[in-house]
Each structure stands twice: as C-alpha cells, then as structure tokens.
C-alpha positions in Angstrom: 72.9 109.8 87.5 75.0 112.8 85.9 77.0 113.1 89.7 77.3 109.3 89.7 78.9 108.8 86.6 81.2 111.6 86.5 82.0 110.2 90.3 83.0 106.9 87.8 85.0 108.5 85.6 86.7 110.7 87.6 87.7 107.8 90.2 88.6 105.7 87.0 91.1 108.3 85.8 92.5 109.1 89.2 93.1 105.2 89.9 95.1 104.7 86.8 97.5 108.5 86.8 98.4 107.2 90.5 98.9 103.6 89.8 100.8 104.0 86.8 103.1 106.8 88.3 103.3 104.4 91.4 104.3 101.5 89.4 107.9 103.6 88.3 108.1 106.1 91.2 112.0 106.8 90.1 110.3 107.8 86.7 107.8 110.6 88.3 110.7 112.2 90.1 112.5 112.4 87.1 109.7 114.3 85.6 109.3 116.7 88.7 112.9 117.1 87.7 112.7 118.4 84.3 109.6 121.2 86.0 112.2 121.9 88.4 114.6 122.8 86.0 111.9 124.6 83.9 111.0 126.6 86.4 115.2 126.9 87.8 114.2 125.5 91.3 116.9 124.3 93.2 115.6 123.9 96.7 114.3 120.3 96.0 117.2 117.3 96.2 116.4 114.0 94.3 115.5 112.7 97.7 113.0 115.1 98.3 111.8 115.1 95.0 111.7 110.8 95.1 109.3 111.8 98.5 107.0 113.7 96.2 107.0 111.7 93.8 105.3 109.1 95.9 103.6 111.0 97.9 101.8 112.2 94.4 101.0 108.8 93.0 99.3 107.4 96.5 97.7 110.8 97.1 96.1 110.4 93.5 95.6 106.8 93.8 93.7 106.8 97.4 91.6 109.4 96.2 90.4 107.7 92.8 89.6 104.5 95.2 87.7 106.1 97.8 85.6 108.2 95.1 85.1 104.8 93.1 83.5 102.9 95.9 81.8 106.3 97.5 82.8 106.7 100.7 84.8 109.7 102.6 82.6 111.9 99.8 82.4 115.1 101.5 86.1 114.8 102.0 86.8 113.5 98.9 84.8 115.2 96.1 86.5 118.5 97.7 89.4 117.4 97.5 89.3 116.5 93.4 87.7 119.6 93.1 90.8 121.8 94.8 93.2 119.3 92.7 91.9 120.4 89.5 91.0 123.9 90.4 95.2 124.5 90.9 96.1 121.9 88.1 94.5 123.2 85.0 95.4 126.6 84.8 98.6 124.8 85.6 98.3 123.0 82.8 97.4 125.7 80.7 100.7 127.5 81.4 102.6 124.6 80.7 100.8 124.1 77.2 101.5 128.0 76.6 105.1 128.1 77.2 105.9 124.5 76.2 108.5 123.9 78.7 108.4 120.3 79.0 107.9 118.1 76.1 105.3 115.9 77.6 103.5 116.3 80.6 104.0 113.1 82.6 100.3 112.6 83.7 100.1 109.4 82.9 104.3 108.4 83.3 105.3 106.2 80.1 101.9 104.3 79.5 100.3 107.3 78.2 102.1 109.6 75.9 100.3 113.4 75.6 100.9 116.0 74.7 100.7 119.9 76.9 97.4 120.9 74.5 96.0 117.4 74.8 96.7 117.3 79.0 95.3 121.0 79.5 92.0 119.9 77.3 91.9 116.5 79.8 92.2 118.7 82.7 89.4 121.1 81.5 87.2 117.9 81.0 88.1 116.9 84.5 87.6 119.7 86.2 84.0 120.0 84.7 83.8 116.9 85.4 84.9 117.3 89.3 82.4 120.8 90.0 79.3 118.1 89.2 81.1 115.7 91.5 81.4 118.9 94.2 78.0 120.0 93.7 76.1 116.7 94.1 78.1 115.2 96.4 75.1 114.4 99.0 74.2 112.0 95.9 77.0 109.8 95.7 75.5 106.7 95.3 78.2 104.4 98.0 79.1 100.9 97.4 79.5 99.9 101.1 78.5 101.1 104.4 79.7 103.9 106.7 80.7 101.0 109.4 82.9 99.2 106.4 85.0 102.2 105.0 88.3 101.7 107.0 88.7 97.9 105.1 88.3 100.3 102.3 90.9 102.6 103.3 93.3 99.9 104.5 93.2 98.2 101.5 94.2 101.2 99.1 96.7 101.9 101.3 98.2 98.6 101.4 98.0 98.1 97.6 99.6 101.2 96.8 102.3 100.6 99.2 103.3 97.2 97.6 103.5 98.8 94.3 105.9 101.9 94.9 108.2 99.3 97.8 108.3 96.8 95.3 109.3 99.0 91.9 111.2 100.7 94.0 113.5 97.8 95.9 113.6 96.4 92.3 112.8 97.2 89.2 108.7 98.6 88.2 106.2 95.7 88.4 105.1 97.0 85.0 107.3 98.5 82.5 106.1 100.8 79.8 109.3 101.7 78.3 110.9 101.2 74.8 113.4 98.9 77.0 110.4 96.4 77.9 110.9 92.9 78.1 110.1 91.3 74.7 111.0 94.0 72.7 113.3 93.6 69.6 115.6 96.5 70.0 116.7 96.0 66.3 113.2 97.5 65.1 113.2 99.9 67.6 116.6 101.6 66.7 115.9 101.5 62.7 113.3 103.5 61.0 112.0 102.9 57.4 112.9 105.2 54.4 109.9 106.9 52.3 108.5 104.3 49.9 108.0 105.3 46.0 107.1 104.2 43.0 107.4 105.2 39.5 105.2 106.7 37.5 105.4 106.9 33.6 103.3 108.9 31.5 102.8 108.0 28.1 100.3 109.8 25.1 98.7 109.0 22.1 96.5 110.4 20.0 97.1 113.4 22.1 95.6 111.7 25.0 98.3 111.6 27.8 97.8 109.0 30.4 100.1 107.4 33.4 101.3 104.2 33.6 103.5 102.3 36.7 106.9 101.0 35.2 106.2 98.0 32.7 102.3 98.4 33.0 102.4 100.0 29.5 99.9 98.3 27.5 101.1 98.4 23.6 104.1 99.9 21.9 101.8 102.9 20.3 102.1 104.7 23.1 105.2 107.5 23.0 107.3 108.4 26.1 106.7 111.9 27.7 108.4 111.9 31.4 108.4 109.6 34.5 108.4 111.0 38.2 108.3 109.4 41.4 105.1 109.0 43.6 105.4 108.7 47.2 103.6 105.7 48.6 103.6 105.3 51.8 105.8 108.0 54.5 109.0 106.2 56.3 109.2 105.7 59.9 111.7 107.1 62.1 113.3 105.2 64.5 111.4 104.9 68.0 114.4 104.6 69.6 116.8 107.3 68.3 120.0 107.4 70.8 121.1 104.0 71.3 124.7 104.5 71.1 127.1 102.8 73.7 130.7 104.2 73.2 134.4 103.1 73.6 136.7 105.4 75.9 139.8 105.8 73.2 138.3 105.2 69.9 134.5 106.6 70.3 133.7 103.3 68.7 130.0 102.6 68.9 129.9 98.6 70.9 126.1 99.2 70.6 126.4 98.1 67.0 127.8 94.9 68.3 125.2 94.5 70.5 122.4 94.5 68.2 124.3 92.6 65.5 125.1 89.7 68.1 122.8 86.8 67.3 123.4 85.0 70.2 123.0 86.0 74.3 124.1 89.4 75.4 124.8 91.0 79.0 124.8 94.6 79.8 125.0 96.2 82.9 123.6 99.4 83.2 125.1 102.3 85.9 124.1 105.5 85.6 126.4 106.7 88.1 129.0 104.2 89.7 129.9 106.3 92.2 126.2 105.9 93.6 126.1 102.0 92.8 125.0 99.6 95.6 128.0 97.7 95.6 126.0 94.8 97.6 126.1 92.4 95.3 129.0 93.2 93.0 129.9 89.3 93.9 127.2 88.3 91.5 128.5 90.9 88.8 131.9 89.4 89.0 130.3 85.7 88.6 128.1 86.7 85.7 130.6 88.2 84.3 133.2 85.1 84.9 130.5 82.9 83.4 130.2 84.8 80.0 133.8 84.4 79.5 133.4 81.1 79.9 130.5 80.3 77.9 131.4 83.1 74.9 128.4 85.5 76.2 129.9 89.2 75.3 129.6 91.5 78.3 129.4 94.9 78.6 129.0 97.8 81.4 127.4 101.3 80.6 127.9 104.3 82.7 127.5 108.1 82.5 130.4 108.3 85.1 133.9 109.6 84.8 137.5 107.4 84.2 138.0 108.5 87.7 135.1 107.0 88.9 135.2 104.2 86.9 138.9 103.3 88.5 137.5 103.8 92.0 134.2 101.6 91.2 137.5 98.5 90.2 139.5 99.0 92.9 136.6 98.9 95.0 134.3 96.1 93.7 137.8 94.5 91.5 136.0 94.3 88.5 137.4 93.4 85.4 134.9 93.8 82.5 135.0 96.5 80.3 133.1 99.7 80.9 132.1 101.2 78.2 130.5 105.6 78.3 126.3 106.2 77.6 124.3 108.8 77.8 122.7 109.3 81.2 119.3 109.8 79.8 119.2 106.3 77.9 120.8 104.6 80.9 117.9 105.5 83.3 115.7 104.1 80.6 117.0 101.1 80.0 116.9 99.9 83.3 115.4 101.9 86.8 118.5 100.3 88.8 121.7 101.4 89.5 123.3 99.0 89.2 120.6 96.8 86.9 121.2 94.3 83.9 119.7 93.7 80.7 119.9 90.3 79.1 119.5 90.2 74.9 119.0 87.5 72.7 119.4 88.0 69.2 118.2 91.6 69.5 115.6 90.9 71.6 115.3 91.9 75.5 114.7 88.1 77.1 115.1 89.7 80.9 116.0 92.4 83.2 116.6 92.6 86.8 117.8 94.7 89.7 121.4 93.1 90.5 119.8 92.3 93.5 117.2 90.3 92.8 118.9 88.7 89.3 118.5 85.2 89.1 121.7 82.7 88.6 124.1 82.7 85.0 122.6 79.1 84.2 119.1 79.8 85.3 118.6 83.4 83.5 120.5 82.0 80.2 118.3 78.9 80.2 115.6 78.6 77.4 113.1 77.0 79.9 113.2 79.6 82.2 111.5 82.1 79.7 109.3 79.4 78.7 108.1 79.5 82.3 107.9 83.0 82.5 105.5 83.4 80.0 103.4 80.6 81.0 102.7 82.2 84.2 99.2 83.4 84.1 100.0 85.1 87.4 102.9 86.7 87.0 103.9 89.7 89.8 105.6 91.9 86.6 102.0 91.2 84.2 98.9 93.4 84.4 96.4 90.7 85.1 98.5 90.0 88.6 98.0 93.7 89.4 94.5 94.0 88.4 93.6 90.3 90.4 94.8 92.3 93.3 93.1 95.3 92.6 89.9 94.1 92.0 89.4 91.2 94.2 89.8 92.4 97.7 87.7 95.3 96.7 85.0 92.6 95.4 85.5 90.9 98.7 84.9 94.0 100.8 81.3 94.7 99.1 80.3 91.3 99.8 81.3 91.3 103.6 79.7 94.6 104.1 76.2 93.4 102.1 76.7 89.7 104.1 77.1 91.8 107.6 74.1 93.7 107.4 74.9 96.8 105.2 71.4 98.4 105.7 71.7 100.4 108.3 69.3 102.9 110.1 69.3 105.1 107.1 68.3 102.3 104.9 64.6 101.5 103.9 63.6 97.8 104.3 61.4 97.6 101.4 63.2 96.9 98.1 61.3 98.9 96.2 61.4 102.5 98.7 65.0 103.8 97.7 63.5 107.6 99.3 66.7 108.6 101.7 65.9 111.4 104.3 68.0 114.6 104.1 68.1 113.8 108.0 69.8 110.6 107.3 72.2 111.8 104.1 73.4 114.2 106.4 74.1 111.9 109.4 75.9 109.5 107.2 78.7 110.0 105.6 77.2 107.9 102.1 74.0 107.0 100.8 73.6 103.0 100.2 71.5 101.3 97.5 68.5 99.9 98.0 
C-alpha cells in the first residue's frame, strides 16, 4: 500500500510539471535561459535550449503516465529515482544562492518559491526511494501484452500539446495576460486602508472612540491617531508601460483608459517576425481605421529594424517601444495580437491563426466561445483527452483477457509467485 501510493503521487506530480511546461514550451526555455545566465553558460542557443525544453516536459510527462498506470516499473521507478537523486541537491543550491527568483517547476500555473521547490523535491525524493525499493509491488493497471497502447498514447498526447502551443499560441494560458482578465485591476494596486481613532477621558478613565462614535459631550479630547485596517495591494502587474519613440509618452495609458475595442500587436523582435501573414496585419489594421478601433504595435526592436520591418511588410501603423520581458508575456507569438475591450482581454491569437476583423470584433463570437463546453484552449478539453483514452485502454485490456499466466483464476487468491513477478514486467489485480 505505502509503494502504491507513493507510485500515485509521484506519477500525479510528474503528469502535471510536464504537462504544464508542455502546454507553453517557449516559456520553459526561457527559464533554462535565466539558469543559463546564472550559471554564465553560453554554449546553449535558443534553439537548443527550445529542444530541451521539450524534451524536459515529454520526458517528465511520459514518465508520470507510465508510473500512474504501472507498467515499464523496473525502468521507470529507476528512472524517478536518478531524477530526483541529481535534482534536489540541485535544488538545494539553487535555494542557497538564490539565483533565480522562482524555480519554474511548475511554469506559470504554480508559483514557488527556491525553499518551497527544495522541500517538494525532498518530499519527492523520499517519496521516489519507496517507489525504488518496492518496485516488484507496483500494483499495474493493464497487462504486459497492452503497455505499447499505453505508450503510444502518452506519446501522442504530449506531442499535440507542445505542436499545437507551439504552432500557435499555449492551449492553456496561466499568465497575468490570460484571456478574461481586466488589465485595469491588474496594473493598479490599493493604498493601505485607515481609520481614525479618537481617544477621549473622563473621570480619569481614558477610552477610544472611531471619529463621530463619541457618545456624550462629557467626554474631553486627548489625541487621535490612525489605525491601519487592512494592508494595500500592490499591483500584480507592475511594468505595463508601452512607450512613444520622440516623446517617451506612455500610449499604455490610452490603452487601459479606452472603453471601447482595442488592437495590439505584439513583436518582440521584428527582425525575427514571420512575415507570413503581414497581409492580415495590414487588413486589421485598415479595418480599425475604418471602424475607429485604435491600433497599436509593440516591439523591443530598434528604429532600424522597425524601418526594414515597413519597407518589407509596408506597414503603416504606428510602432510604438516595450520592454522585451512584458512582450513575451503578453503574447508567446512573434508576431501575435491581443484584442481589449474596455480593459479587458476578449482574445488573443497567433497572426496566423487570428480569425477575420468582423468575426474577432463581433459580440457573438465571444458568446460562442464561452459556451463551448469543449473548447481546445479550456482545461476540461485537455483533461477529456487525457483521461478517456486512458479509461478506454483499461477496458480493452480487462475485455481482451488481461489475466494472463501470472494471474490466479479465483477472485479471491491475489498470491502472485516471485517466479511470475519476475517474468512479467507488472503485477495485475485480481
């Protein structure tokens, strides 16, 4: 029972670190960027790192599956073991020296910090020497005979996942710049909250009263001081700031005040821009001056590579200078666009896969969207998929004949022979 359920919650932990990296594989390699940096290693190009990047959240992923249904164990529970073994003094070093703000395990679903991700990885790796140790217990949930369905199906799933964040934008976004957020919250805190308090005496008695609380005129004034109430809030989202080229003028005001719709196209770098579809830029952006929809572009690239990106795609919108950092977060595209309505983000897309000015700026279209119950960028689509097949593979294996030769007939004899544990590779349930 112990090796069983620390099989569970192992597999359970390792299923969501590699989906959730795999679900913004652009995001991972920009935190294998910042350890590369920490650590001043240069041998590693984005490409390269991109590759790893993957590679981690599959590797991770196809683990936690084939430890959650129990099959490849000897493989597998050796595996974990050697993962955690290297990671958490790892961990440990990172928590020590502090030299990246957060870890990454989890990408942006889980914020943690380096204490909290050493202590998880201590847990873990406890949890992963039972898992070793016992592994001729593992308690499988198919056959031997039905484990490649298994393995196809993992890596299938997590295949779709990284091709399709990848080609387009992540099927799930955990970012500040989610769809449905109201950027206007997230860009202005809350001062401290106080309240005043008077004290008052009589008959040498002092006592406190809140302003116009004071119950008779008897009473004599001593002093009044404010009481804090409740602590302010800073902003979530502290560096929104989109900037004019002459003046420094902040347009990001402008696009928060705007109560109406609002395009901005986001490019990190336009001298790496797909310039694939800047035909449907140019549209969009002919349609907003049409229609009275402000547009803007943000870029962390220079004038002169903002006149080649013209001359080149003959764009005639204005491009305004960002941050790198909050361009990447806004939108994992390059080019991508967000679409605001009265504050709020209502869509964003890859320009390659962004729907058509009248359809994307239509009020029924969002309707739509979130009337689908399976939706392909919600968690329940992802889960569906997860879950199912999985379901489907444990009923084909039991319909098929599961019980093989190192199975007992009767129901009630679950006694497995160390001659049969060791020629199969699990042990089924009676």
């Amino acid at each position: 029972m112990l090796t069983n359920i620390s099989r569970i919650l192992l597999a359970s932990v390792l299923v969501l670190s590699g989906f959730v990296k795999a679900v913004d594989p652009k995001g991972t390699m920009y935190k294998l960027q910042e350890y590369a940096n920490a650590f001043s290693i240069e041998a590693f190009s984005d490409d390269w790192l991109l590759f790893f990047a993957i590679m981690l959240a599959a590797t991770e992923f196809l683990l936690g599956v084939f430890m959650l249904m129990g099959v490849y164990r000897r493989f597998v529970a050796f595996m974990v073991f050697l993962v955690f073994v290297l990671f958490t003094p790892f961990t440990l070093y990172v928590a020590i020296s502090d030299i990246v703000p957060d870890c990454g395990c989890f990408g942006d679903a889980i914020g943690m910090s380096n204490t909290a991700s050493f202590l998880k990885n201590l847990f873990l790796l406890m949890l992963s020497v039972i898992v070793f140790l016992g592994r001729r217990r593992f308690v499988a949930n198919i056959s031997a005979k039905s484990r490649w369905m298994v393995f196809l199906f993992a890596v299938f799933y997590i295949s779709l996942v990284e091709t399709v964040s990848l080609s387009y934008i992540p099927v799930l976004d955990f970012r500040h710049y989610a769809v449905g957020n109201n950027l206007r919250e997230l860009v202005q805190g809350e001062g401290d909250v106080y309240k005043v308090v008077m004290t008052y005496e009589k008959d040498s008695v002092q006592r406190d009263f809140e302003q116009d609380s004071l119950p008779d005129a008897t009473w004599r004034f001593v002093k009044s001081r404010s009481v804090l109430v409740a602590e302010g809030r800073k902003p979530v989202i502290g560096d929104f700031s989109i900037l004019e080229w002459e003046s420094d003028y902040d347009v990001a005001e402008d696009i928060l005040a705007d109560t109406g719709y609002v395009c901005v196209l986001v490019a990190e770098f336009l001298e790496e821009a797909s310039v694939g579809r800047v035909d449907k830029i140019n549209d969009l952006y002919d349609y907003c001056l049409e229609n009275d929809v402000p547009f803007y572009a943000a870029t962390s690239s220079g004038e002169e590579d903002i006149r080649l990106w013209r001359k080149r795609t003959g764009a005639e919108y204005p491009v305004y200078w960002a941050d790198n950092m909050l361009l990447r977060g806004m939108v994992r595209a390059n080019p991508g666009l967000l679409l605001i309505d009265n504050g709020v983000i209502v869509g964003k897309w890859n320009v390659d896969s962004m729907p058509e000015p009248q359809q994307m700026m239509s009020p029924e279209y969002y309707v739509q969207a979130k009337e689908a119950v399976m939706d392909m960028n919600g968690k329940l689509f992802w889960a569906v998929l997860f879950a199912v097949p999985l379901l489907f593979i444990v009923l084909l294996d039991l319909v098929t004949g599961r019980k093989g030769k190192n199975a007992k007939t009767d129901a009630g004899d679950a006694v497995v022979s160390v001659a049969a544990v060791e020629e199969k590779d699990e042990i089924p349930v009676e």
